[in-house]
N, C-alpha and C positions, 0 to 999 in steps of 0.2 A: 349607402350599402343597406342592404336587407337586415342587416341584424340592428341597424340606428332603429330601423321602423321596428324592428321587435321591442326594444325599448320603449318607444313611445307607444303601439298598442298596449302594454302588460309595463307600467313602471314599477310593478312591485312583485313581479312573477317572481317566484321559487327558484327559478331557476336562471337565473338574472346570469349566474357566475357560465352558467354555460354560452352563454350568447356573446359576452366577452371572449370568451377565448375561441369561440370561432371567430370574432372580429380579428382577436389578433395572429389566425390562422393564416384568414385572409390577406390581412396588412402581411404577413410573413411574406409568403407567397409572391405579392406582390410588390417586394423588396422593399417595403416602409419599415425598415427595423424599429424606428422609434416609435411608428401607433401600434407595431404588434407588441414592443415590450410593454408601453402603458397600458393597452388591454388587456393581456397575459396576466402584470402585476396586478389590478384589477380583480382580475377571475381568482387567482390565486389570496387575493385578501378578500376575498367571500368564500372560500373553498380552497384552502390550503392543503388539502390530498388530494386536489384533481392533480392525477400524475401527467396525464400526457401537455397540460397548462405547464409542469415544469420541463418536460420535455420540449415542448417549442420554444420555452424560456433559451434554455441552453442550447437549442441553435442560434436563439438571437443574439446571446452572449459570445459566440464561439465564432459568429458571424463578423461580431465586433472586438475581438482579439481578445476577450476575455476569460485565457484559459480555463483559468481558476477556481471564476464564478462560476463558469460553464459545467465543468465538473461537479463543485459542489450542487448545480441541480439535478444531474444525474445521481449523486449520491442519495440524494433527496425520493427519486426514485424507486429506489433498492430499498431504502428506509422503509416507502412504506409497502414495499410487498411487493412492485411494481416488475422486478426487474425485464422478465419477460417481455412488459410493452415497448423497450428499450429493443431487444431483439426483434419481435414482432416486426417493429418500421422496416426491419429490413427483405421482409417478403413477399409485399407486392410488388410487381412487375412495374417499371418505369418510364418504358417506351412512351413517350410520347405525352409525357406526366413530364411535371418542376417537383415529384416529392424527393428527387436525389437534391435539390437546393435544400432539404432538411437531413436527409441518411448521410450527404457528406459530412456536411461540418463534423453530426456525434462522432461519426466513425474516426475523426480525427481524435477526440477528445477523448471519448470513451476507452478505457482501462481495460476493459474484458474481452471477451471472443467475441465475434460477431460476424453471425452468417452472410456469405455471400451475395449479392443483392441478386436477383435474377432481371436480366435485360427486357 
């Protein structure tokens, strides 16, 4: 994947935590739940307030029936200011996009109102 070779150009970039957690965007996405939670935990143990790192976290958790954790990432969210990016997922348009494989699971989980996805 393009983001291994960002690591190997730049092994000490700054921003190291970002490139993780598009790895485990990508893994998401790509239905590897276990490289996208090891990348996600990753980015997040370099950068524990990247909110949308726990955001994918708790699809991947919600993915893998784990209510609870699931949640406690989203709470995580709200914690730190966030909660809006939680809403946000839900306004792009998804014709023809896999981002409903991430806006279902929260919408399962998630506690609060959440706008309607537009098709």
């Amino acid at each position: 994947m393009l983001t291994r070779k960002s690591f190997l150009l730049s092994p000490r970039d700054p921003l190291e935590y970002i490139f993780h957690m598009y790895e485990g965007s990508a893994q998401y996405f790509a239905g590897n739940l276990e490289a996208s939670k090891r990348a996600i935990e990753h980015s997040l143990r370099l950068k524990p307030d990247l909110g949308f790192a726990h955001i994918l976290l708790a699809g991947v958790l919600s993915r893998e029936g784990q209510t609870d954790a699931s949640k406690s990432e989203l709470a995580r969210v709200i914690d730190l200011g966030s909660e809006n990016a939680i809403k946000n997922l839900f306004r792009p348009r998804t014709t023809g996009t896999r981002w409903r494989d991430l806006t279902d699971p929260i919408r399962e989980i998630y506690d609060g109102q959440l706008p309607e996805q537009p098709e």
